[in-house]
N, C-alpha and C positions, 0 to 999 in steps of 0.2 A: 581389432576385436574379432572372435571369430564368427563365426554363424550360430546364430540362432533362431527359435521358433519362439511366434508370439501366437500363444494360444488360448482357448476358452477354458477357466479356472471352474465358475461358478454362476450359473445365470439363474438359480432359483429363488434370488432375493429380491423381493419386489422394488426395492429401490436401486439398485445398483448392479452391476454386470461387471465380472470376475474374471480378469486375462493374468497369466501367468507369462514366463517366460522358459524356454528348454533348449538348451544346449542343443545343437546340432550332435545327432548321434548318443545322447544322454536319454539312460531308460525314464529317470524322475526328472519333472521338470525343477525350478528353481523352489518354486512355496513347498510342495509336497518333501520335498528335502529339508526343508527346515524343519518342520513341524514333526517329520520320521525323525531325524535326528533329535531333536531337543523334548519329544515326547518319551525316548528311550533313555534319558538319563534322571534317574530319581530324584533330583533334586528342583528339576525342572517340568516333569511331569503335570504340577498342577498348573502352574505355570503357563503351559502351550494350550492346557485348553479356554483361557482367558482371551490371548488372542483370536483365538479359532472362533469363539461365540461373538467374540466382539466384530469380527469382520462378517460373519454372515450376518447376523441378530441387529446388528445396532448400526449399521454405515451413514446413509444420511449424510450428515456434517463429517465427512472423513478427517478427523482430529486421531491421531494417534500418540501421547506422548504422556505416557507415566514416567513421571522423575524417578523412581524409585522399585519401578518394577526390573525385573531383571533380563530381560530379552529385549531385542528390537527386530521388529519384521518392516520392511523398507517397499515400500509405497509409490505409486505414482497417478496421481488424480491425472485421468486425460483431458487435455484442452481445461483444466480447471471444472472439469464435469461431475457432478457428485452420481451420476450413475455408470462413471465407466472408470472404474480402476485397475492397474495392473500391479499384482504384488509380485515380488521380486523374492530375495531371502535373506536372513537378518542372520543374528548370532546373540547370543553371551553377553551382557553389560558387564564387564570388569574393570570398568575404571569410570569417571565420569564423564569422560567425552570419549566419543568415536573411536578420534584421533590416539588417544590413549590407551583405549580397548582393545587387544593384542588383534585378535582374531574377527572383531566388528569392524575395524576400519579396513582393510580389505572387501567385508562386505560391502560398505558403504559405496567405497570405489566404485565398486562393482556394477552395483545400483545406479549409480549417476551413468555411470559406461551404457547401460541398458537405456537408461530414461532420455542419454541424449539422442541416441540411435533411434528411439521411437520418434521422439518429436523430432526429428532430421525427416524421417521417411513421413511422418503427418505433414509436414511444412513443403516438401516436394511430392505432395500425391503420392505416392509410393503406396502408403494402405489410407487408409480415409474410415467414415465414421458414417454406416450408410442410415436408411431412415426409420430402420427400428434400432438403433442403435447399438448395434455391431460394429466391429470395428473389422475389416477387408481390407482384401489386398485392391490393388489397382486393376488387377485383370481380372477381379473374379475368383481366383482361386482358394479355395478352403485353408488352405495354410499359408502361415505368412512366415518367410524366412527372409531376417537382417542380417 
């Protein structure tokens, strides 16, 4: 996998704190790219802004799974924490499962790709989880690159 950055999404929600991820050398990171993307096609418009309210507005219990809505944005509760999330980027539901969904299953790879890498570097100190609840690197530094 190549490099990437794990960075601060969203911290103004009083229950839960907002990390995305950014390609090494990429201007958007991963959320911001879905949400650009799938907010510029009219079909999906109303669509994007559902998840968008639901992940600042409502987090809490981070349950994401409408059978029947037509987007999936991919998730990763840290350490099983409901105030540290890191969202990833989803795509399209066209078929019933992932696996089937041309263009989501790739995403999903993806996501699992991201999700093991974080909890590889959570598991060996590499970044950790300091005591407001930020998630850092091991030396200190402001950015984290996997």
């Amino acid at each position: 996998m190549n490099t990437f950055a794990l960075e601060l999404w969203d911290d103004e929600a009083s229950k839960c704190r907002f990390y995305t991820v950014r390609w090494d050398g990429a201007v958007l990171n991963e959320t911001d790219k879905f949400f650009k993307k799938y907010y510029a096609i009219k079909e999906y418009k109303e669509a994007v802004r559902e998840p968008l309210s639901f992940v600042l507005d409502s987090i809490g219990e981070f349950v994401f799974l409408y059978p029947n809505f037509p987007l999936r944005l991919y998730a990763l509760k840290v350490n099983n924490r409901s105030d540290l999330v890191i969202l990833f980027i989803g795509g399209a539901k066209s078929a019933h499962t992932n696996q089937a969904s041309k263009d989501l299953n790739l995403k999903w790879v993806e996501a699992c790709q991201f999700a093991r890498r974080i909890e590889e570097a959570i598991r060996t100190n590499e970044i950790a989880i300091d005591n407001k609840g930020r998630i850092v690197s091991s030396d200190g530094e402001h950015e984290i690159y996997l």
